[in-house]
N, C-alpha and C positions, 0 to 999 in steps of 0.2 A: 504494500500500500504506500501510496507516495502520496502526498500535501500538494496540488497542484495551483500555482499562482498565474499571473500574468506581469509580463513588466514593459512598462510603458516609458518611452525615451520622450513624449510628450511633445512630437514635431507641430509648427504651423509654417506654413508660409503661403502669398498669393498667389499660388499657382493653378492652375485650373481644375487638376486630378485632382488636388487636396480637399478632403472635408474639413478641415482645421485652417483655414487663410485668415484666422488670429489669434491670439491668445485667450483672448474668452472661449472662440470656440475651442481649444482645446482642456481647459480647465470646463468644460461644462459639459464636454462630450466625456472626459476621462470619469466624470460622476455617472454618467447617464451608464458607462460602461460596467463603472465598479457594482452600480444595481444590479442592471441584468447579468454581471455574470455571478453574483449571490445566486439569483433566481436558477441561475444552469448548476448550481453547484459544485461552482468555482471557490477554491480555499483560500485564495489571495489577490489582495491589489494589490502592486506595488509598482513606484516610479523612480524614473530615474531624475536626478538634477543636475543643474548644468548650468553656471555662470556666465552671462554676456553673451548668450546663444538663443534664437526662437525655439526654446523648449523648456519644461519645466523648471523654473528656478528654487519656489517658496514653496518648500512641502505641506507647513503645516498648517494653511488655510485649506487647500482643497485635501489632507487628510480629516481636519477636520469638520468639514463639510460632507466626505463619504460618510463618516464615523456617523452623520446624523441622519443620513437615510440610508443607513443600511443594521442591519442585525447581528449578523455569523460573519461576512468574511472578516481574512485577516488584511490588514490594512499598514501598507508599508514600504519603505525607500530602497533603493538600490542604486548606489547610494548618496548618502550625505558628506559632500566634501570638505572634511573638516578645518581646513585650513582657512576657510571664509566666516568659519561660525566662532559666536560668543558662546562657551560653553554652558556658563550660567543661563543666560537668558533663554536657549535651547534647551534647558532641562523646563524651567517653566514653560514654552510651549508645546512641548511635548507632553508634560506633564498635563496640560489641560487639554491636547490633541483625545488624550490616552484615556481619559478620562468622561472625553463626550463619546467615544467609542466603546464604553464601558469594558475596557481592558483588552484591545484588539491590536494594537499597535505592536509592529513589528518594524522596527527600524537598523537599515543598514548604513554603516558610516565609514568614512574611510581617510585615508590620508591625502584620497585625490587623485586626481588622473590631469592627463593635460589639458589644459584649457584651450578658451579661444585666443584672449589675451595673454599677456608677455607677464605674470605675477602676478593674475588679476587679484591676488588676495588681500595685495599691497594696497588697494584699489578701496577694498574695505577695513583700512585701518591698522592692520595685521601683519609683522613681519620677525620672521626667525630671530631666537634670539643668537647672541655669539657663539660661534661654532655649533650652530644647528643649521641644519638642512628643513627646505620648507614641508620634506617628508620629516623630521621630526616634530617641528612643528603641529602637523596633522595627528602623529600619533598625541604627541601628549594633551591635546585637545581634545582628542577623543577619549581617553584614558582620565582626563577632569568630568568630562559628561558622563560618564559610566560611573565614578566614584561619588558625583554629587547625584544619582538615581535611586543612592543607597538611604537617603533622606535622614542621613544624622544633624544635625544642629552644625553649625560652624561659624557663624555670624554673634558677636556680641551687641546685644539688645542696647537700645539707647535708653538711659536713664530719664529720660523726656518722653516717649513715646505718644503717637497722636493716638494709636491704641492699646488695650492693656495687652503684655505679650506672655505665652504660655513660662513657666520656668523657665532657665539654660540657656545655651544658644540656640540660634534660630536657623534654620534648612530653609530653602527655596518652596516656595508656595505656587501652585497644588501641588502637592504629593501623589504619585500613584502610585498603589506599591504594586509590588510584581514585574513594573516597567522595565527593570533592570534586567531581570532574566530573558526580556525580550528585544535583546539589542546585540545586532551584527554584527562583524568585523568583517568589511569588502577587501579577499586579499587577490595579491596578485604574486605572491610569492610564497616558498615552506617554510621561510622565516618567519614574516609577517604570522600567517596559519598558526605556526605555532606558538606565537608571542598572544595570540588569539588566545588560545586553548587555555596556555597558561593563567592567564586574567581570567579566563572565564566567560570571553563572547560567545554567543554563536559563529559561524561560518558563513561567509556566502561567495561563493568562486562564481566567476563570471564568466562568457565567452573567451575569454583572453587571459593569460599569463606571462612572466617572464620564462621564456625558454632556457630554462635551466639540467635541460639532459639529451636535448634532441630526439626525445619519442613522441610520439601522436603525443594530443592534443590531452586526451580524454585520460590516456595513462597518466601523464604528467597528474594532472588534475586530480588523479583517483589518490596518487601519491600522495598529493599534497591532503587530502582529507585524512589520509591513514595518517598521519605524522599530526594534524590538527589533532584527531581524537586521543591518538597514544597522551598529548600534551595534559589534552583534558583529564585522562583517567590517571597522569601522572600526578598533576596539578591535585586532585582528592576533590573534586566537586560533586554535590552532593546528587546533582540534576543530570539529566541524560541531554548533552547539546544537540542542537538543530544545525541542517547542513542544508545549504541551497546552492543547486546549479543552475544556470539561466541556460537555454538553449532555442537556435530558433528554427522551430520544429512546423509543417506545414504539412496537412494532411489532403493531396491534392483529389476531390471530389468530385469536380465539376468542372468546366470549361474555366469557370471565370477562373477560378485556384493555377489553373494550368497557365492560364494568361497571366498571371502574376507571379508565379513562383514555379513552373515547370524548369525555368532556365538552372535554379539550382540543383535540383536531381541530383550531379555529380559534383559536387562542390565537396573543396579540401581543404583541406587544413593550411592558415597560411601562416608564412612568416615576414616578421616587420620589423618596424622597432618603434619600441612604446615611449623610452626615453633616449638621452644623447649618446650613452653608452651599453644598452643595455636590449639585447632581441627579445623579440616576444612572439606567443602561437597563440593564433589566432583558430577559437573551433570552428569546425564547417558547419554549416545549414541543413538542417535535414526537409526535404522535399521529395514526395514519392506517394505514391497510392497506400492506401492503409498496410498493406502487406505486408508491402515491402518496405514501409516505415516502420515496423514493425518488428521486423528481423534487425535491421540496421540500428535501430534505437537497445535492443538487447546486446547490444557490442557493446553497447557506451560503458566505460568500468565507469567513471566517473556519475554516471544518475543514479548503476547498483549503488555507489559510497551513498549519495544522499536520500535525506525523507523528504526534502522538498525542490520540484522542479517548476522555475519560473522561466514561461511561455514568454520570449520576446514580440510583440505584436506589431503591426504597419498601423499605429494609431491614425494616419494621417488618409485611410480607405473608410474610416468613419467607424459607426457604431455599430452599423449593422452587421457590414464583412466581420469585423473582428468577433463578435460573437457567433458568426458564422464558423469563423476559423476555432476558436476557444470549444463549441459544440462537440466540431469533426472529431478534435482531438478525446473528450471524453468519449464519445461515439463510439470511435472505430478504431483508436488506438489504445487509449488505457485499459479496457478492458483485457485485448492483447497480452497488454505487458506486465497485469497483476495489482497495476495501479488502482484501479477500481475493485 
């Protein structure tokens, strides 16, 4: 049995194909979606963010907007790049994100990936301290978010106060508890994974990693979960973690499927480079008739490692296709593959 989500990159632009030619529309289609695909019984929403780009930026207005009309799913980022964010102040929206969802939230955070701009983070304020890197920067930002989810007191109360305040020090307000067990680590490395494990995130491996042994994509990945979990059960936590892979999986039905996504059929695994020094593999697309999507998705070591697979979607075909697409997959493939 797998957890299956959706993860939305949250494109718009005025182009003609597009059902999203603005930002509203896509912050109002990505609600409309996260609905109906509760109703298909879909296990998760989650989106991507993206700074200085036409695509989601601000998670926690349209999380917390799902969060109010919807019931069951799980509701969550892929991820949050932490080099842009105020830890504090992102515990309290989260905190009340979490909250109007009544304990749904599922969020993934990370140290970041490259941007549009040249340091956008400079941008908002934010810059490494001496002899950090803007990848440390990121962890330890996320590593404050995650310790302040823990809701102890840290703050000393002012002897004036305009209201009366509980004993002790004071924690960031709302509080949700549980929150904490429900927060990702986006890695892209077996370091990173295991510095995860350690702490105590969950996992979420993405399409892409740094190429760190020259084997498929899917092996690497599965490695990198087996070294995550060793960390975890080394580490003595109390909880069984969550592991999410993203893939973008097409289950081709119909003519219009074939018109869109036939071309990938035979798509590979590629390689690139993510930063200035450093390769990366990139996973293939699966695209193919149930079948045979089918067989080829039982390869994958990397989706055996996890309990939860997030569906990368063409937000920008609208609301309908993608729940077309999200359907097929419960349909005629998880059934297949034991998922269901």
């Amino acid at each position: 049995m797998k957890k299956i989500g959706f993860l939305s990159f949250g494109h718009w632009a005025n182009h003609p194909s597009y059902s999203t030619k603005t930002a509203g529309d896509t912050l109002l289609q990505s609600i409309d979606l996260a609905v109906a695909a509760e109703e298909l019984g879909i296990d998760g929403a989650y989106f991507r963010v993206h700074h200085f780009a036409r695509q989601l930026a601000s998670p926690f207005p349209l999380l917390a907007a799902i969060g109010a009309k919807t019931s069951k799913i799980e509701i969550g980022t892929g991820v949050i790049d932490m080099r842009y964010e105020n830890p504090l102040y992102m515990v309290e929206d989260a905190g009340a994100a979490d909250l109007i969802s009544r304990g749904r939230l599922q969020l993934g955070i990370s140290r970041g990936s490259p941007e549009q701009v040249v340091d956008g983070w400079r941008h908002f304020g934010y810059k490494p301290e001496p002899g950090e890197t803007d990848a440390d920067m990121g962890r330890q930002k996320g590593l404050e978010f995650f310790e302040q989810l823990k809701g102890k007191g840290f703050a000393e109360p002012s002897p004036n106060p305009m209201f009366p305040n509980p004993p002790g020090l004071l924690r960031l307000e709302p509080f949700s508890p549980g929150l904490q067990d429900r927060i990702w680590w986006g890695s892209a490395s077996d370091a990173t994974a295991i510095w995860a494990g350690k702490i105590g995130m969950n996992l979420q491996s993405s399409t892409l990693k740094f190429d760190e042994s020259g084997k498929p994509f899917h092996v690497q990945q599965a490695e990198q979960i087996r070294l995550f979990k060793q960390a975890w059960k080394e580490a003595g936590h109390q909880r069984e973690p969550r592991v999410s892979v993203s893939r973008s999986i097409f289950a081709l039905v119909n003519d219009q499927d074939r018109l869109y996504f036939g071309q990938q059929a035979d798509s590979k695994d590629q390689v690139g480079t993510l930063e200035a020094d450093r390769r990366a593999i990139f996973g293939r697309s699966y695209a193919a008739e149930p079948d045979k999507l089918i067989e080829e998705l039982a390869q994958d070591e990397a989706i055996q490692e996890a309990d939860t697979i997030l569906l990368t979607i063409p937000n920008t075909l609208g609301v309908d296709y993608n729940v077309h697409v999200l359907s097929a997959i419960l349909e005629h493939v998880a059934p297949g593959l034991g998922w269901r």
